[in-house]
PDB file with SEQRES, HELIX, SHEET and CRYST1 records, atoms N, CA, C and O in Angstrom:
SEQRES   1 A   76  UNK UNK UNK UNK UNK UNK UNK UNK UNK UNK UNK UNK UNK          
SEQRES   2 A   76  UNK UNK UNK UNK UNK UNK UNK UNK UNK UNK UNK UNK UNK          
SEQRES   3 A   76  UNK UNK UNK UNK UNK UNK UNK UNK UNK UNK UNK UNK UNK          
SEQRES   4 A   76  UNK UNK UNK UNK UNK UNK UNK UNK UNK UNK UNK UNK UNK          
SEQRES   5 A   76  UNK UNK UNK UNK UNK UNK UNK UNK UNK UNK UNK UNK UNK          
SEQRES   6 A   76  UNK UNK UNK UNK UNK UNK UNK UNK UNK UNK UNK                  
HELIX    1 AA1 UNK A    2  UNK A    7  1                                   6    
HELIX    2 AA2 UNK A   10  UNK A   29  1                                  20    
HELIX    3 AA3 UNK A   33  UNK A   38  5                                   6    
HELIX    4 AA4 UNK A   39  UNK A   73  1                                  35    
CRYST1    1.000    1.000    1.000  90.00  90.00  90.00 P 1           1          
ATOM      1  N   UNK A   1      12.557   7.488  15.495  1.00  0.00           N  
ATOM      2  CA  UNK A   1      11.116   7.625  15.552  1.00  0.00           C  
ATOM      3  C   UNK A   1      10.451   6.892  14.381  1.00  0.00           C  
ATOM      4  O   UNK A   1       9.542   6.067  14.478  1.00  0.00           O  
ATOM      5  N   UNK A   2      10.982   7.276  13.375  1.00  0.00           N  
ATOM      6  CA  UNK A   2      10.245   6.371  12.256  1.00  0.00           C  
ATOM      7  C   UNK A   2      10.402   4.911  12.793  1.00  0.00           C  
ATOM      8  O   UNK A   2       9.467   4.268  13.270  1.00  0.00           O  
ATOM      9  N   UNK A   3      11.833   4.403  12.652  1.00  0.00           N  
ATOM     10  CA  UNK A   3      12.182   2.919  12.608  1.00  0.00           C  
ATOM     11  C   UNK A   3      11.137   2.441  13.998  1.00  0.00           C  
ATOM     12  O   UNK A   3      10.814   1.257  14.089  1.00  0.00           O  
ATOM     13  N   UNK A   4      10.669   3.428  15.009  1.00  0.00           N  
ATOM     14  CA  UNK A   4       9.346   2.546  15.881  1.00  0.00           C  
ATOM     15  C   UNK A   4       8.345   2.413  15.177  1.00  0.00           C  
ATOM     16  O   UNK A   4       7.834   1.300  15.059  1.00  0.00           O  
ATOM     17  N   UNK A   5       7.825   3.529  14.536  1.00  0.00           N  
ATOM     18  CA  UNK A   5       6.424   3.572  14.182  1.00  0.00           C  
ATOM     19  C   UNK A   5       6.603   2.452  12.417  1.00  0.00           C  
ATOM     20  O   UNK A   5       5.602   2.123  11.781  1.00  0.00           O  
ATOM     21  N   UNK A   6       7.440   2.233  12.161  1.00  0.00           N  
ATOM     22  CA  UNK A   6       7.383   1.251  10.935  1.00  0.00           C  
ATOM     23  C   UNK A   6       7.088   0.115  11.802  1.00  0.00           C  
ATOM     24  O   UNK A   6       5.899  -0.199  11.855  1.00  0.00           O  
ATOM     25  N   UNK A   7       8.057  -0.688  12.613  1.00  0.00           N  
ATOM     26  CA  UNK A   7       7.877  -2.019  13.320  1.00  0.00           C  
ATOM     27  C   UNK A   7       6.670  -1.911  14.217  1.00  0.00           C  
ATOM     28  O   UNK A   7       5.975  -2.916  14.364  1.00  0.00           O  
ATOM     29  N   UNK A   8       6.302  -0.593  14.937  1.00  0.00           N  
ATOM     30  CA  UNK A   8       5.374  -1.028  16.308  1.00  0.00           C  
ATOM     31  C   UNK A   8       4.306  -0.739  15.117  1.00  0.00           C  
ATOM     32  O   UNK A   8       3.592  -1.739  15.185  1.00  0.00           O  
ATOM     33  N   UNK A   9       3.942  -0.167  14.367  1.00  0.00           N  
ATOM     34  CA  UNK A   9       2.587  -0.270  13.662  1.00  0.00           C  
ATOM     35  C   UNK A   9       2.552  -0.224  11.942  1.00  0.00           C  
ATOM     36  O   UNK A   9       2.283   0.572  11.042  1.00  0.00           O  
ATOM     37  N   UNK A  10       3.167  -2.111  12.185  1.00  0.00           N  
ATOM     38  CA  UNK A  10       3.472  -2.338  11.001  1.00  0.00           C  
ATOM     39  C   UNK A  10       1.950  -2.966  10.286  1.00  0.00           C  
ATOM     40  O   UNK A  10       1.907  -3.092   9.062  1.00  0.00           O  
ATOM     41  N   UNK A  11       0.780  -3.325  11.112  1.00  0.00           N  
ATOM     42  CA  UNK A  11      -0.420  -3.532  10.296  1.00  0.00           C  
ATOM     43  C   UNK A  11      -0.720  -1.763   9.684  1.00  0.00           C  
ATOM     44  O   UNK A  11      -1.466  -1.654   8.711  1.00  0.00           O  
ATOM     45  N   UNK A  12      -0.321  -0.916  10.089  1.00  0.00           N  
ATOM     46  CA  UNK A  12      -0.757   0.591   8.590  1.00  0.00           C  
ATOM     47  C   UNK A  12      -0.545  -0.132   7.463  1.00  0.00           C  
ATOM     48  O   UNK A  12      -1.392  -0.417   6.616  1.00  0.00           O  
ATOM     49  N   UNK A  13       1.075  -0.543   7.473  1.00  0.00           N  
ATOM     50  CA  UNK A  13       1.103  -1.072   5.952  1.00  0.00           C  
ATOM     51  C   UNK A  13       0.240  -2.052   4.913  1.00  0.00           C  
ATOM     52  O   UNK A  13       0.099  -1.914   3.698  1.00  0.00           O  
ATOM     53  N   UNK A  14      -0.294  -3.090   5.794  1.00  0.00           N  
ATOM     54  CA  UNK A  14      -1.435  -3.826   5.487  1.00  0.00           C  
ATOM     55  C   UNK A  14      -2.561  -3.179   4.866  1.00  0.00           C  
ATOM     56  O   UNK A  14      -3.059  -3.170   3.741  1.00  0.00           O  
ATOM     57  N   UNK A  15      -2.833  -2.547   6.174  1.00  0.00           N  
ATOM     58  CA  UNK A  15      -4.404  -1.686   5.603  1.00  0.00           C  
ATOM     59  C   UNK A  15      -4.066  -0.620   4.321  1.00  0.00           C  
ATOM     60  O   UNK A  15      -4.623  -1.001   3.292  1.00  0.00           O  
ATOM     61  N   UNK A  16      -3.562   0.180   4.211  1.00  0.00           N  
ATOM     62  CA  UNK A  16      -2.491   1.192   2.994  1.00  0.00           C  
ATOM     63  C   UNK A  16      -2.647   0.128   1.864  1.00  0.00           C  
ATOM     64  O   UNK A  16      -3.270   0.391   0.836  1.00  0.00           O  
ATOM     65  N   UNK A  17      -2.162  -0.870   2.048  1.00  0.00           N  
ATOM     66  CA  UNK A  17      -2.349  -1.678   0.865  1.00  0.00           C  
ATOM     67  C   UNK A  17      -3.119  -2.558   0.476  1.00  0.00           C  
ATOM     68  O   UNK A  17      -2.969  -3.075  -0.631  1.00  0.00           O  
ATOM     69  N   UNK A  18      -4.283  -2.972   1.466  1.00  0.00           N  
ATOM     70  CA  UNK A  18      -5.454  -3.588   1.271  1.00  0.00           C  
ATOM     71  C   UNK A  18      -6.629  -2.108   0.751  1.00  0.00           C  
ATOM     72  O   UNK A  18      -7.537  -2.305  -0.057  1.00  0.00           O  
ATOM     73  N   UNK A  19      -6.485  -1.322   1.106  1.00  0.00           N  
ATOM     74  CA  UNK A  19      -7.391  -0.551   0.850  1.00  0.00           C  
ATOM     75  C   UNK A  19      -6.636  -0.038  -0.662  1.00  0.00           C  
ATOM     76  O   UNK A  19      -7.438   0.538  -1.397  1.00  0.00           O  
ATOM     77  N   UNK A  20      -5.323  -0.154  -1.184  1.00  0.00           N  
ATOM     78  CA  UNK A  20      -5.145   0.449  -2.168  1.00  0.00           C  
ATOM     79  C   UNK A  20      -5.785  -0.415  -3.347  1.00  0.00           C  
ATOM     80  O   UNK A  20      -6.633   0.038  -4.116  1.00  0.00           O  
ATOM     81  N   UNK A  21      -5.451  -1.273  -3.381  1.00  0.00           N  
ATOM     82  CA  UNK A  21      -5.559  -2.856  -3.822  1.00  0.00           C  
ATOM     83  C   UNK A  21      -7.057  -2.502  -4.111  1.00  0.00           C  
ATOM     84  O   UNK A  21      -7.298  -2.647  -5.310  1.00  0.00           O  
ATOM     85  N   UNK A  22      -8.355  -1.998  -3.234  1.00  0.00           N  
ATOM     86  CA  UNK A  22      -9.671  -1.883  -3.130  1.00  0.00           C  
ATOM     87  C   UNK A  22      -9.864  -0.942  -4.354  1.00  0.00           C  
ATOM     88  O   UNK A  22     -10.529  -1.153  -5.368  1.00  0.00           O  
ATOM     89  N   UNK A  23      -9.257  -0.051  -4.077  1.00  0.00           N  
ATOM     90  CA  UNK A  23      -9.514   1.268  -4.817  1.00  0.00           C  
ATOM     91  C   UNK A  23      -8.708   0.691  -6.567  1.00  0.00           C  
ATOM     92  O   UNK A  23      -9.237   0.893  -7.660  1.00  0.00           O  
ATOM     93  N   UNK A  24      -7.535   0.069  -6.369  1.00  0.00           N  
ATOM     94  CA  UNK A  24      -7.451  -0.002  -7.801  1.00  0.00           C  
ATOM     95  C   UNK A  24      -8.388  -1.127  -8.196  1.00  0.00           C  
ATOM     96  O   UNK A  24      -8.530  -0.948  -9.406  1.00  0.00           O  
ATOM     97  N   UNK A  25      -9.086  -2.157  -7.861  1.00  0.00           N  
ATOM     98  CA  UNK A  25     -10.029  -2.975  -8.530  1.00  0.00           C  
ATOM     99  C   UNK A  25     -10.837  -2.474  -8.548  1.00  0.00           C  
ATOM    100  O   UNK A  25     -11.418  -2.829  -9.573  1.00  0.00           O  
ATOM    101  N   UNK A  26     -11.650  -1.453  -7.832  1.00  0.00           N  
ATOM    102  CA  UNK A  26     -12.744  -1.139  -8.302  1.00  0.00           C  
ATOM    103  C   UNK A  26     -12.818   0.371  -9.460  1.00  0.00           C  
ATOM    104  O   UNK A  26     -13.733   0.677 -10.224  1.00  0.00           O  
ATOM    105  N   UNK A  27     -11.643   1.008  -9.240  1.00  0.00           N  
ATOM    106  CA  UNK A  27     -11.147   1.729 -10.594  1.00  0.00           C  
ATOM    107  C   UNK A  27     -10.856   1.238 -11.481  1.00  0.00           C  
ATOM    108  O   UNK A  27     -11.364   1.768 -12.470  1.00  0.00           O  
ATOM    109  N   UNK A  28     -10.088   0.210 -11.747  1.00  0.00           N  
ATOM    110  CA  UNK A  28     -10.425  -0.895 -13.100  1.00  0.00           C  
ATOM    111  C   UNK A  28     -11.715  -1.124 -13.591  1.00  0.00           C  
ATOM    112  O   UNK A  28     -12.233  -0.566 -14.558  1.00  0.00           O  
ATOM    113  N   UNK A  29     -12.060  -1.730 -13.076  1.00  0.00           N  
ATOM    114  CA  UNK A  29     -13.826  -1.819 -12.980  1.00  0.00           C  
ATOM    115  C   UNK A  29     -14.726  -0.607 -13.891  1.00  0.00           C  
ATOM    116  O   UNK A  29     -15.481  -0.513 -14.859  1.00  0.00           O  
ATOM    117  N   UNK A  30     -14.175   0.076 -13.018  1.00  0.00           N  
ATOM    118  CA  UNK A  30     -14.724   1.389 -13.802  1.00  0.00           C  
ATOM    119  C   UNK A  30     -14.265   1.878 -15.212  1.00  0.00           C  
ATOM    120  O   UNK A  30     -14.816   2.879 -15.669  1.00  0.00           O  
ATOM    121  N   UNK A  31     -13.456   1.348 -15.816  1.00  0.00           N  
ATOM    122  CA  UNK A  31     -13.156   2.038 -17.174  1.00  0.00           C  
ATOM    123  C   UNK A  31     -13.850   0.783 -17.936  1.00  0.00           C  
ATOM    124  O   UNK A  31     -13.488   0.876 -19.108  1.00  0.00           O  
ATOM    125  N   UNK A  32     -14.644  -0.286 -17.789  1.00  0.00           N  
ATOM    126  CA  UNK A  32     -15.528  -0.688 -18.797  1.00  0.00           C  
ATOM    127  C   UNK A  32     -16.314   0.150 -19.071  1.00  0.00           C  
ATOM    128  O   UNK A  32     -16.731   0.992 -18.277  1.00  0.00           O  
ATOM    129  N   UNK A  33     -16.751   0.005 -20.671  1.00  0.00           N  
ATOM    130  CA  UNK A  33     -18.268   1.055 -21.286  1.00  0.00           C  
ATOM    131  C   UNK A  33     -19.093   1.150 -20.655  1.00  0.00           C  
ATOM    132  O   UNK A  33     -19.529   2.298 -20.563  1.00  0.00           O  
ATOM    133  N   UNK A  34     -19.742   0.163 -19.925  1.00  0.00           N  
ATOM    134  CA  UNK A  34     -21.019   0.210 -19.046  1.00  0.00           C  
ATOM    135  C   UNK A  34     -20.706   1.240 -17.888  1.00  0.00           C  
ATOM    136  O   UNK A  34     -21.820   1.527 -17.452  1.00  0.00           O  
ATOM    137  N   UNK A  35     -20.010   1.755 -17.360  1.00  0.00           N  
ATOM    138  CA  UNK A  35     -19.219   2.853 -16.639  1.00  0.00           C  
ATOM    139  C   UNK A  35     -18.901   3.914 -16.614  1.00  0.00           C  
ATOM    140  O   UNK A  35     -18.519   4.615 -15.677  1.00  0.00           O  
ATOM    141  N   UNK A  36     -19.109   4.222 -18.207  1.00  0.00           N  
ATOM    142  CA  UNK A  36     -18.661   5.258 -19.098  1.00  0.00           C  
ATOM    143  C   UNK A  36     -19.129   6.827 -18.132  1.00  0.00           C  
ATOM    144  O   UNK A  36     -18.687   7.975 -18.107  1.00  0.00           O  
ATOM    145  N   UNK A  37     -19.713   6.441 -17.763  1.00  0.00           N  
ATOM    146  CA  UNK A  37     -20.122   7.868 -16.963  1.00  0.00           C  
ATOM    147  C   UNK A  37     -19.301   8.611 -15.628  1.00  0.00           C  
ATOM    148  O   UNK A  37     -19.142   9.768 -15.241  1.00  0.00           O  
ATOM    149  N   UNK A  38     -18.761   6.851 -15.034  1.00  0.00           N  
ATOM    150  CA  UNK A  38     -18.087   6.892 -14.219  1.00  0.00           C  
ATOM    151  C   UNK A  38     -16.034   7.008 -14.606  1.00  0.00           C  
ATOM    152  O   UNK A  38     -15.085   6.539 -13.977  1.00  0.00           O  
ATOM    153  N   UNK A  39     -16.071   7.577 -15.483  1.00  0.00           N  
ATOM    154  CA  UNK A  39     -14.530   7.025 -16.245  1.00  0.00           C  
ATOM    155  C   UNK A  39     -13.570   8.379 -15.262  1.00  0.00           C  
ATOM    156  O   UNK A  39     -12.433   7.996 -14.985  1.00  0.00           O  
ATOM    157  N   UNK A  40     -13.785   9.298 -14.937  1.00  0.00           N  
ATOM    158  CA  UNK A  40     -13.135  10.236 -14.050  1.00  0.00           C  
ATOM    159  C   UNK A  40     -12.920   9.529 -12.930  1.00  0.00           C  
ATOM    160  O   UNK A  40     -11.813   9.094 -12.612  1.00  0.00           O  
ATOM    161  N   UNK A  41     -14.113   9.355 -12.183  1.00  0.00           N  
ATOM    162  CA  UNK A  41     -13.708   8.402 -11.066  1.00  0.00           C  
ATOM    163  C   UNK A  41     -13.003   7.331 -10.609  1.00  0.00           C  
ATOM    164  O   UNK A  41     -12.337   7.116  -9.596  1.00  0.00           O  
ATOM    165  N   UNK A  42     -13.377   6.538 -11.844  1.00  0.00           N  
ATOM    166  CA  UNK A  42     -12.533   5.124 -11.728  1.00  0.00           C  
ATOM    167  C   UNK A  42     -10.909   5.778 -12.045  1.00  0.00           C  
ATOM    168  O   UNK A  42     -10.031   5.265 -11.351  1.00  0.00           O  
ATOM    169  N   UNK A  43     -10.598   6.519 -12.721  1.00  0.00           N  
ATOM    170  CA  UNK A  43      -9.232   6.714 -12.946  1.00  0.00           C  
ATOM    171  C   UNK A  43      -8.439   7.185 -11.600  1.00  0.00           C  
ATOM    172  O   UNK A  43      -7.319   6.865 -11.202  1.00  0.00           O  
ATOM    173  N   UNK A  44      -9.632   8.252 -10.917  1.00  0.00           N  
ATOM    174  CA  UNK A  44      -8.542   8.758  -9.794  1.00  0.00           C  
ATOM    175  C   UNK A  44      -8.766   7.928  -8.825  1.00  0.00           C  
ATOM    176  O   UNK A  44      -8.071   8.162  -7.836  1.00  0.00           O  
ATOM    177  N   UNK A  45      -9.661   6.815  -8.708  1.00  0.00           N  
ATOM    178  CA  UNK A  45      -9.459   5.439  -7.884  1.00  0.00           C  
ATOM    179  C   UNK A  45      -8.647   4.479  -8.218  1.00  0.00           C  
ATOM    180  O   UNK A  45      -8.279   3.708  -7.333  1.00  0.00           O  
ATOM    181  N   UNK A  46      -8.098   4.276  -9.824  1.00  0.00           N  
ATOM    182  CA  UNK A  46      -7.154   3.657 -10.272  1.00  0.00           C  
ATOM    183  C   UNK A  46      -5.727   4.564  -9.370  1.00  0.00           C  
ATOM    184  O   UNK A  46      -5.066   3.992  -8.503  1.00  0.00           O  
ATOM    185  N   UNK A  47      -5.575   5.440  -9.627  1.00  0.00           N  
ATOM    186  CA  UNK A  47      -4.520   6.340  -9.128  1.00  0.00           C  
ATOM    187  C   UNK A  47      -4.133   6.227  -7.710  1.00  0.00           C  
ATOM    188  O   UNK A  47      -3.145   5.569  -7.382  1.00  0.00           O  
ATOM    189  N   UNK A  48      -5.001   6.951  -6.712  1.00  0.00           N  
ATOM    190  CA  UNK A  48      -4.799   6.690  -5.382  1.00  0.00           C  
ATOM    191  C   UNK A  48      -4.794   5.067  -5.031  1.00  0.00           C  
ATOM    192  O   UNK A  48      -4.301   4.757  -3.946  1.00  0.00           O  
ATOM    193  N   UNK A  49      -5.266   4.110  -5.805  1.00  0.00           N  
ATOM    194  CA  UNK A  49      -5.005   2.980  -5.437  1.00  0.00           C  
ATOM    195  C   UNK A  49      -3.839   2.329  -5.655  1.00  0.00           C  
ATOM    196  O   UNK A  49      -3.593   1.389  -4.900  1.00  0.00           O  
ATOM    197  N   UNK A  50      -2.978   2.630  -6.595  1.00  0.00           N  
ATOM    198  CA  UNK A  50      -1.624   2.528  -7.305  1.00  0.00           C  
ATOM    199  C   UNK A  50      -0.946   2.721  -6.336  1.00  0.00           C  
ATOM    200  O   UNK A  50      -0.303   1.815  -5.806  1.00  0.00           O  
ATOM    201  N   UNK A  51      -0.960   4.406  -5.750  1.00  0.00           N  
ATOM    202  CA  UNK A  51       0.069   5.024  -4.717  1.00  0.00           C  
ATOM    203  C   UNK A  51      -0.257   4.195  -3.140  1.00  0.00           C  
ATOM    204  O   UNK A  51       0.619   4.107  -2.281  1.00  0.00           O  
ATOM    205  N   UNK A  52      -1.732   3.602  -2.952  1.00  0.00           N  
ATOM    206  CA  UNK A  52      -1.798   2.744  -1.851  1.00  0.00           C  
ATOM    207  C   UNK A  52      -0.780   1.919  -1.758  1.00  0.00           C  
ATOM    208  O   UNK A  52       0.166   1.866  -0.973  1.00  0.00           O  
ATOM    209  N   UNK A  53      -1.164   1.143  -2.856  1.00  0.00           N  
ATOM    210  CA  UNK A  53      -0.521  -0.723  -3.424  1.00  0.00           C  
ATOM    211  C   UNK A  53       1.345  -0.276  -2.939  1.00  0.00           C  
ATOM    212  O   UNK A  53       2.053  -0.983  -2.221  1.00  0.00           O  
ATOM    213  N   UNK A  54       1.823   1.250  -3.676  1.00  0.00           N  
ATOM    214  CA  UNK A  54       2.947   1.191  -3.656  1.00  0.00           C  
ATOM    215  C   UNK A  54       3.206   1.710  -1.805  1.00  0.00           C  
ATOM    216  O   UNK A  54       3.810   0.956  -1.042  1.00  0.00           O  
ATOM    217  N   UNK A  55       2.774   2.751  -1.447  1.00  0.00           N  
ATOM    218  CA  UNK A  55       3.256   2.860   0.429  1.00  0.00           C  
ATOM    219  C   UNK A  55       2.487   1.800   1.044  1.00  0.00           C  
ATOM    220  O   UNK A  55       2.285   1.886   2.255  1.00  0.00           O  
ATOM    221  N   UNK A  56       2.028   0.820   0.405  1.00  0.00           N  
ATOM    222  CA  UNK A  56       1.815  -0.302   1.448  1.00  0.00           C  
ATOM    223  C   UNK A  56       3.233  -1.068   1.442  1.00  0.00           C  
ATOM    224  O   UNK A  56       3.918  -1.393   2.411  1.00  0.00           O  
ATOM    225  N   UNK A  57       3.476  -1.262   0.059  1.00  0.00           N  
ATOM    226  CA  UNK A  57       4.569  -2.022  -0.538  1.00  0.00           C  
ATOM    227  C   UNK A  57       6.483  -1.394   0.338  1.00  0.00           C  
ATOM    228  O   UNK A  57       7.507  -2.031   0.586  1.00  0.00           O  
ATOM    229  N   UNK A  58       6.157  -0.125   0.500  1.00  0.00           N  
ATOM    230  CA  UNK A  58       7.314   0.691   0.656  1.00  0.00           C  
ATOM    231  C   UNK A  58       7.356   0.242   2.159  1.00  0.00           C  
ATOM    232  O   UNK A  58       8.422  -0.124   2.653  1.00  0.00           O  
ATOM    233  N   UNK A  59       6.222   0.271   2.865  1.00  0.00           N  
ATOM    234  CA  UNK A  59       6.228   0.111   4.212  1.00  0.00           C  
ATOM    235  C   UNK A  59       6.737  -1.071   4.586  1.00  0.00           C  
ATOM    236  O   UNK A  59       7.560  -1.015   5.500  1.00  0.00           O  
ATOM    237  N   UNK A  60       6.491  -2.088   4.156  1.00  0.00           N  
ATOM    238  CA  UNK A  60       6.526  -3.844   4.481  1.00  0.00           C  
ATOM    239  C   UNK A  60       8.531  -3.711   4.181  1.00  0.00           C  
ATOM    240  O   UNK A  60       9.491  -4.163   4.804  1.00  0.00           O  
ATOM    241  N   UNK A  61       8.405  -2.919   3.008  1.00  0.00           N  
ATOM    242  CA  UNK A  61       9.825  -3.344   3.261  1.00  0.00           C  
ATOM    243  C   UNK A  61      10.980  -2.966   3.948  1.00  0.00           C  
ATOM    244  O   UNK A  61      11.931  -3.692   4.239  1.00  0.00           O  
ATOM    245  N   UNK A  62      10.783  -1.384   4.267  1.00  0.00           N  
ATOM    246  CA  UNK A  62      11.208  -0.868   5.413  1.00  0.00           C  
ATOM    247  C   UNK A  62      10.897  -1.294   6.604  1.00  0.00           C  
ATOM    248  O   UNK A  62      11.723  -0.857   7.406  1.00  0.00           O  
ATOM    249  N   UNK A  63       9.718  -2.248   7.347  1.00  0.00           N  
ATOM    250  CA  UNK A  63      10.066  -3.116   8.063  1.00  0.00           C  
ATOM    251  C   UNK A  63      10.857  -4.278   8.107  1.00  0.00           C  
ATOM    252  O   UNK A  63      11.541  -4.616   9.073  1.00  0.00           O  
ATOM    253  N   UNK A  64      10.702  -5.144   6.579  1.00  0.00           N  
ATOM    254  CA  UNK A  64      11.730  -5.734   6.610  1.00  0.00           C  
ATOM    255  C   UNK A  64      13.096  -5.531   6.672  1.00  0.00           C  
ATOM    256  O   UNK A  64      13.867  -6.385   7.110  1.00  0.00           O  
ATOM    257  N   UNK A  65      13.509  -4.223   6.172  1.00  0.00           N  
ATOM    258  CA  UNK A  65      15.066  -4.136   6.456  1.00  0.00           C  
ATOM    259  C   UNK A  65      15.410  -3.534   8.313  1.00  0.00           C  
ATOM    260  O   UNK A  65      16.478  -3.740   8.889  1.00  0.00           O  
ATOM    261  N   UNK A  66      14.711  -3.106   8.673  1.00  0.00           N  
ATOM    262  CA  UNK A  66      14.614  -2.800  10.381  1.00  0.00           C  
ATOM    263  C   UNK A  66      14.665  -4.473  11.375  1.00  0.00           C  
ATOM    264  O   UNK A  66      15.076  -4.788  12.492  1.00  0.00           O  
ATOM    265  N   UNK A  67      14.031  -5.176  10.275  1.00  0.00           N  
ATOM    266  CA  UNK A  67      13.876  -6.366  11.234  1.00  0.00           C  
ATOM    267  C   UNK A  67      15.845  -7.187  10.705  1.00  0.00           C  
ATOM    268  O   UNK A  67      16.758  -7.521  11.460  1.00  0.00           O  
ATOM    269  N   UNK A  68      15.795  -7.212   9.713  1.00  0.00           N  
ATOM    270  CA  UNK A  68      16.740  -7.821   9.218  1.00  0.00           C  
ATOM    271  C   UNK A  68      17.932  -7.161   9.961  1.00  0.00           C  
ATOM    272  O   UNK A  68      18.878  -7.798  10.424  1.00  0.00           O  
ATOM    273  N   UNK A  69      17.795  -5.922  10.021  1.00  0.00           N  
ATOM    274  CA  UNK A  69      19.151  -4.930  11.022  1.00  0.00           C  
ATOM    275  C   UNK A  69      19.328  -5.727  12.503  1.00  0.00           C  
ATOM    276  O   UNK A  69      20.270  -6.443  12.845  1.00  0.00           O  
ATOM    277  N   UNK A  70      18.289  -5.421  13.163  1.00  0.00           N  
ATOM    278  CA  UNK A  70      17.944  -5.809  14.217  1.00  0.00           C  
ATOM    279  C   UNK A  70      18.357  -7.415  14.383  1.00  0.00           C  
ATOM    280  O   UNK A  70      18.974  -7.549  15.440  1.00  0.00           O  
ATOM    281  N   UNK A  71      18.198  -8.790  13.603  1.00  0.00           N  
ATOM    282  CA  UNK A  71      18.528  -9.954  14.109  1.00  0.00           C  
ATOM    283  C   UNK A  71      19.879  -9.958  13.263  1.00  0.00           C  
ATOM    284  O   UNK A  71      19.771 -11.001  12.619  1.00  0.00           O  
ATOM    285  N   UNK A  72      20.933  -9.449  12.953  1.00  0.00           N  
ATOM    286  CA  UNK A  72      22.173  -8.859  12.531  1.00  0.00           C  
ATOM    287  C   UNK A  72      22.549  -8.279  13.275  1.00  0.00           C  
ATOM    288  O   UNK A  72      23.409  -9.065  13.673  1.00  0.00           O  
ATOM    289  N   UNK A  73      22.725  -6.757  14.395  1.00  0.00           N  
ATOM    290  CA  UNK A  73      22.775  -7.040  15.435  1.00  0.00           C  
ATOM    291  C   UNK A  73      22.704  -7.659  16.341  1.00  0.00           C  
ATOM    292  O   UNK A  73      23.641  -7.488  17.121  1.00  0.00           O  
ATOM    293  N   UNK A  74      21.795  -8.528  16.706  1.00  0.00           N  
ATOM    294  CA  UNK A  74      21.680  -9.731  17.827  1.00  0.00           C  
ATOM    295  C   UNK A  74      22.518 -10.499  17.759  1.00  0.00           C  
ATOM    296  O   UNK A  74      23.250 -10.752  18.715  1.00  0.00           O  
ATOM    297  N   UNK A  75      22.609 -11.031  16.666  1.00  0.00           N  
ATOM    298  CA  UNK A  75      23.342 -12.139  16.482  1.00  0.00           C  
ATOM    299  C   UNK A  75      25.031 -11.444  16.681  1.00  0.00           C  
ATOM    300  O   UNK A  75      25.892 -12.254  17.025  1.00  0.00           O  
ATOM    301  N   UNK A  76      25.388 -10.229  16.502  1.00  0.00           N  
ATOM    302  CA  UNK A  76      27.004 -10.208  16.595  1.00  0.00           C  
ATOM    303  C   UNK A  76      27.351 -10.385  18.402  1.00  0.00           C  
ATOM    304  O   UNK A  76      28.513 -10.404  18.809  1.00  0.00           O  
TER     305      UNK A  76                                                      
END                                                                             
């Protein structure tokens, strides 16, 4: 069940990590002085954007090793 839902809906991983990617630049962003008000926020947008960047990252590659299985099988 997993090894479908990694390959048949392998754009999640994309979005997971385009949106993490979002959240940590604009939590960066936020810990300049001019921000200062905003410094809680930007951190737990730094944060959840981190853990995006990384299950986007985790995902792509667990498709890659499903795909790599798969034309390794074929080929025997």
């Amino acid at each position: 069940m997993i090894q479908a839902l990694v390959r048949d809906y392998a754009w999640i991983h994309l979005a997971i990590g385009l949106f993490g990617n979002f959240c940590f630049v604009v939590g960066s962003v936020m810990f300049f002085k001019m921000f200062d008000a905003y410094y809680t926020l930007g951190v737990w947008l730094f944060l959840v954007g981190s853990l995006g960047m990384f299950l986007g990252s985790l995902g792509e590659l667990a498709k890659s090793i499903y795909e790599k299985r798969e034309t390794r099988g074929a080929g025997s």
